[in-house]
C-alpha positions, 0 to 999 in steps of 0.5 A: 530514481523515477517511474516513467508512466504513460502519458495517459496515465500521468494525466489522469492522476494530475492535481489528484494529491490530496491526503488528510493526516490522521496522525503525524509527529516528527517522524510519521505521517499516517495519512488517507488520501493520496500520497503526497507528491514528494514520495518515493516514485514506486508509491506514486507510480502504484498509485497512478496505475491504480487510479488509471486502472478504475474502470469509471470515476467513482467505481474502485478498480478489482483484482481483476483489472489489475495486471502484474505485467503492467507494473514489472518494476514494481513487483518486487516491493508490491503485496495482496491482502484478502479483506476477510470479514465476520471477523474482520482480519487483512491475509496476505495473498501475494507479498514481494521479494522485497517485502519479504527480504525486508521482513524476514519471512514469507507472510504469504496466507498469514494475517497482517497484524497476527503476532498483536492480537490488538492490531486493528485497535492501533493506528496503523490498524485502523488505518488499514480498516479505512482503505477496506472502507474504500479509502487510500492509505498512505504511511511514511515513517519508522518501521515499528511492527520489527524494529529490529531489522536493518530499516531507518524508515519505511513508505507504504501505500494501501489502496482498496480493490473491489471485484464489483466497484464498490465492495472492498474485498482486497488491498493492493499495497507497495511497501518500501522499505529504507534498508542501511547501506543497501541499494533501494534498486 
């Protein structure tokens, strides 16, 4: 399975995977930074848009630079979250087929994290308040939000947006999901 990038973009993302593990065990990586280059080509391929839709170093690309036309093989596993703050709680705004056959359910205007009142406490939550602070995520692992689907592990990816460059205001993510005996494309 591979994602062909455009030259221009494949070298803007060249050298450009480094990650620091916040947590790991022999099953999880929990990461900030980029994805690691051994990931599945969907995440490196989200990723590489993101970073080639920036509009200058240094500045985090908005909504408004990113563009589904530009990703079409990718739409199925991607999803939005608005950052809401004042209290801080991630909101689905656009969520995949695949994402929501993995799931169970359409998650679209619900909250990450609403069935655990404690979500932002744990790991995985902090791990999402990092990349509205403007940090990559990266998470490979078992799934453990709902251990009862038909999964043997999953790798998602969660990169900051911001309308004005600096001020994260929504998550673009790609979730794949490892499903037993299912064809991944």
């Amino acid at each position: 399975m591979q994602i062909e990038l455009a030259p221009s973009v494949a070298s803007s993302v060249k050298g450009h995977f480094a990650r620091r593990i916040i947590q790991r065990d022999e099953t999880d990586i929990l990461a900030l930074g980029s994805p690691p280059p051994d990931s599945d080509p969907r995440i490196l391929g989200l990723y590489a848009y993101w970073r080639y839709i920036a509009p200058a170093p240094g500045v985090l690309p908005g909504r408004q630079h990113f563009d589904p036309i530009d990703t079409p093989k990718l739409l199925r596993w991607i999803w939005l979250a608005d950052v809401e703050r004042d209290p801080l709680a991630f909101r689905y705004r656009l969520t995949g087929s695949e994402f929501v056959i993995a799931m169970g359910a359409e998650f679209r205007g619900r909250c990450i994290g609403e069935a655990d009142p404690d979500f932002l406490q744990t790991p995985r939550g902090q791990h999402y308040i990092a990349v509205a602070e403007g940090q990559t995520g990266y998470l490979r692992g078992c799934p453990v939000v709902y251990p009862d689907r038909n999964h043997s592990y999953l790798e998602r990816l969660a990169l900051p947006l911001a309308r004005d460059g600096k001020n994260v205001d929504m998550l673009l993510g790609l979730t794949v999901y490892d499903p037993i005996n299912r064809p991944l494309w």
